[in-house]
C-alpha positions in Angstrom: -4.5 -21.6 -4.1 -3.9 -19.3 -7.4 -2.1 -20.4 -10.3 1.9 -20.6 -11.4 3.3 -17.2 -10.3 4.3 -14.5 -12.8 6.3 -11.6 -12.6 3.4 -9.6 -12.5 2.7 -11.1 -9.0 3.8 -8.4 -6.2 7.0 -9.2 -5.2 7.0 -9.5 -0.6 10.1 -9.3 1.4 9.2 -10.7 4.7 11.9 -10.0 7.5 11.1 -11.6 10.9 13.4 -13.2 13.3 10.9 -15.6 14.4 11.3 -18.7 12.1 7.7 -20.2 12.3 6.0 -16.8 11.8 8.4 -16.6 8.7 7.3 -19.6 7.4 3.4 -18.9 8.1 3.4 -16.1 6.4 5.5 -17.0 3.2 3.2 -20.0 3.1 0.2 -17.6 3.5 1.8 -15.0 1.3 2.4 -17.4 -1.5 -1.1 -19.2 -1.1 -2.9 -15.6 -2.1 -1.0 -14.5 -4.9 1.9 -12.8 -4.0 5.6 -14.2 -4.6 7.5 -14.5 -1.3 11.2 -13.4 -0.3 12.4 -14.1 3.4 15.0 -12.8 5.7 15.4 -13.5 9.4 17.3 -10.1 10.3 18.1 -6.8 9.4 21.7 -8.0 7.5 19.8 -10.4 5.5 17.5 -8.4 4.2 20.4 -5.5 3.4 21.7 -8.3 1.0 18.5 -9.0 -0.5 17.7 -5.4 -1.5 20.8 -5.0 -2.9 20.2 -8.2 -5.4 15.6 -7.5 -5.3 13.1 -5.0 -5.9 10.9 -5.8 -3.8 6.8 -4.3 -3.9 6.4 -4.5 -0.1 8.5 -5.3 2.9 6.8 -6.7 6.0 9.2 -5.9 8.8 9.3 -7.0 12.6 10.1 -4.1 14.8 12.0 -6.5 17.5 14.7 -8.2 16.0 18.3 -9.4 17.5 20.8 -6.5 16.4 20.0 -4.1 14.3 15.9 -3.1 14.8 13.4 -2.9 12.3 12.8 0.8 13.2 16.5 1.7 12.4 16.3 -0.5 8.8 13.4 1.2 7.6 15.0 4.8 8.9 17.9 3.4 6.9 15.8 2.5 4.1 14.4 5.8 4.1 17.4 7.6 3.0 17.3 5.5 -0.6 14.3 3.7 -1.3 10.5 3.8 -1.9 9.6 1.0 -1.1 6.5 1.0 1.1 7.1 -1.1 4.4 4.2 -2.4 6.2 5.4 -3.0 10.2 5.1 -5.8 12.8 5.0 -5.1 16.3 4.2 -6.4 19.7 4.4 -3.6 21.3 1.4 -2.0 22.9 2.3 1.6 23.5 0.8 3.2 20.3 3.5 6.1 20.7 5.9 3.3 19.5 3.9 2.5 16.3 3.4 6.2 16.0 7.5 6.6 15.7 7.5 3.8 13.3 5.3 6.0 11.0 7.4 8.9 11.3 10.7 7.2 10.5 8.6 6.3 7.1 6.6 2.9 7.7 3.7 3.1 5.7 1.2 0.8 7.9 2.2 -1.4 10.6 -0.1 -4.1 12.3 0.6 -5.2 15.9 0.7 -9.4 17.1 -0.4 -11.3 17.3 -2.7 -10.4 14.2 -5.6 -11.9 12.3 -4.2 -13.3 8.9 -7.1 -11.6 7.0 -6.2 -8.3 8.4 -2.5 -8.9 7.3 -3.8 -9.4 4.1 -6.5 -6.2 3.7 -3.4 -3.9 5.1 -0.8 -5.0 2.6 -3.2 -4.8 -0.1 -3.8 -1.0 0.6 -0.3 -0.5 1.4 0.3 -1.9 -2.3 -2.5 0.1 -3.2 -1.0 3.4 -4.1 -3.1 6.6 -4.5 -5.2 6.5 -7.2 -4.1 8.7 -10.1 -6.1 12.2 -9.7 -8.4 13.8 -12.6 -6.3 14.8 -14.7 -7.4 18.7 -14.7 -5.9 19.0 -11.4 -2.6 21.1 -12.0 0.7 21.0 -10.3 0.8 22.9 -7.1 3.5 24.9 -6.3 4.5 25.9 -3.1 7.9 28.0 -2.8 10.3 25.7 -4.1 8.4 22.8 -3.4 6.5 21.4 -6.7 3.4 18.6 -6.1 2.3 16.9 -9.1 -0.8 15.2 -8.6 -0.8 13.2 -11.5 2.7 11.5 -10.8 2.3 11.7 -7.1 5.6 13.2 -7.3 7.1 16.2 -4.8 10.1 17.4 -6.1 12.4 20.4 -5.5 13.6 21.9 -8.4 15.1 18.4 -10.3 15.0 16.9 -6.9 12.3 14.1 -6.0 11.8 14.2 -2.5 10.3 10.2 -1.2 6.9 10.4 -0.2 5.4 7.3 1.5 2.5 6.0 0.2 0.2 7.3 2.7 1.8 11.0 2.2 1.4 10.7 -1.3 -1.8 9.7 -0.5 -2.8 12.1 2.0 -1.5 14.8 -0.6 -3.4 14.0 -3.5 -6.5 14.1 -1.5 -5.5 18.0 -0.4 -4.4 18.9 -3.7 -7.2 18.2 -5.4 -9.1 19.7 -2.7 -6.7 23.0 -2.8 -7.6 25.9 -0.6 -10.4 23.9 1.0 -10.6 22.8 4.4 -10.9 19.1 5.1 -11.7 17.3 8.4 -9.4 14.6 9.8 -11.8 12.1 9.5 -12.8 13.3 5.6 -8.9 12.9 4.9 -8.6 9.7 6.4 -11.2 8.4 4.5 -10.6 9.9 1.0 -7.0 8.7 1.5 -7.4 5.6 3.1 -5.1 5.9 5.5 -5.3 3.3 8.3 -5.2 4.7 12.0 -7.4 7.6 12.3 -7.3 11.1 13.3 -3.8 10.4 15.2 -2.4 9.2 11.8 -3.1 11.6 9.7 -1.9 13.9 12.5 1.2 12.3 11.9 1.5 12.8 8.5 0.7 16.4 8.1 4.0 16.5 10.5 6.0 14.8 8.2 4.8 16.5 4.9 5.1 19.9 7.1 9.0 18.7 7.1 9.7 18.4 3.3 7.0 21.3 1.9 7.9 24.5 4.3 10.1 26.6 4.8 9.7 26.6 8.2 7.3 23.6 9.8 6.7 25.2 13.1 4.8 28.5 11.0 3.1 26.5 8.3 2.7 28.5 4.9 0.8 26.0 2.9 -0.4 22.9 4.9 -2.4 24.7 7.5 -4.1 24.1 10.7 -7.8 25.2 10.7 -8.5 25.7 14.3 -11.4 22.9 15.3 -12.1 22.2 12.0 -8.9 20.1 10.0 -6.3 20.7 7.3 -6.3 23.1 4.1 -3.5 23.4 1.5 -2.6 26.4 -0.4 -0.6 27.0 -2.8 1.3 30.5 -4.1 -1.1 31.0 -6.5 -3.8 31.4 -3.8 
């Protein structure tokens, strides 16, 4: 067991309606570092985020009431913070819609504690800052800066999950080169594979074109993977 917690300790808001999975993993949780908040539903977390900042939420999908899938869609609309799903469901287009309403990792039950652990630590893990030589890309009114991991439109930050921001670094400093799915999720460290990353080419496609269905700047390359431009070429 570590030490007296600090602040510097990454702060976990845990929402599950099942009361001895809570306690296992605040007990867990606490036990490798990491202060613990609880909630067992939807409402009680609301009224923890409003008092909390929070590093990470781990968040059931299958809850009485409101679902995890409509928080974190809530969520989406005003916060950051990366969210890290829990789900018993085997159909892997369900976890797929998870990570299109903005859920930055999610692990299916039941689930090895270890794992738990290794995926919340990347999720925490944001992308590493980029060489600093690498410039901002602009595409149309869409601005990327790599150094930030920031999108913005005009004075506008647009939220980026952690594996977009990720996922964009990695094509911006790789700018008007074509990368394979399996060299992005690598470089990015996105958990899920070709599928994933799939997935989030879809969502970035939604807040950097114009128009996602003709991609301008995050491109296709037929058999071979993804390749961003930029305006400047």
């Amino acid at each position: 067991m570590l030490g007296q917690m600090t602040q510097e300790h990454p702060h976990i808001l845990v929402v599950d309606d099942d009361n001895r999975l809570r306690e296992l993993l605040r007990r867990y949780l606490s036990d490798n570092g990491f202060r613990v908040t609880t909630a067992e539903d939807a409402a009680a977390a609301r009224a923890m985020l409003a008092s909390l900042a929070f590093d990470t939420i781990i968040l059931d999908v299958m809850m009485p009431g409101e679902s995890g899938l409509d928080l974190v869609a809530n969520l989406r609309q005003e916060s950051d913070t990366p969210v890290l799903m829990l789900t018993a469901l085997g159909d892997a287009s369900d976890r797929v819609t998870g990570l299109e309403l903005g859920a930055d990792d999610y692990l299916s039950k039941p689930f090895a504690p270890r794992e738990l652990l290794l995926r919340l630590n990347n999720v925490l893990r944001r992308a590493p800052a980029p060489a600093t030589d690498i410039a901002p890309v602009r595409m149309g009114e869409v601005m990327f800066d790599p150094g930030r991991a920031e999108l913005r439109r005009g004075g506008e930050r647009i939220h980026l999950t952690t594996a977009e921001a990720k996922l964009l670094s990695v094509l911006a400093a790789n700018l008007g080169s074509t990368l394979t799915r399996d060299d992005l999720t690598e470089r990015s460290q996105i958990n899920g594979g070709s599928r994933t990353v799939d997935v989030q080419v879809t969502r970035l496609r939604r807040k950097i074109e114009p128009d996602p269905r003709q991609p301008r700047y995050l491109q296709t390359v037929r058999g071979e993977g993804y390749v961003l431009r930029s305006d400047s070429g």
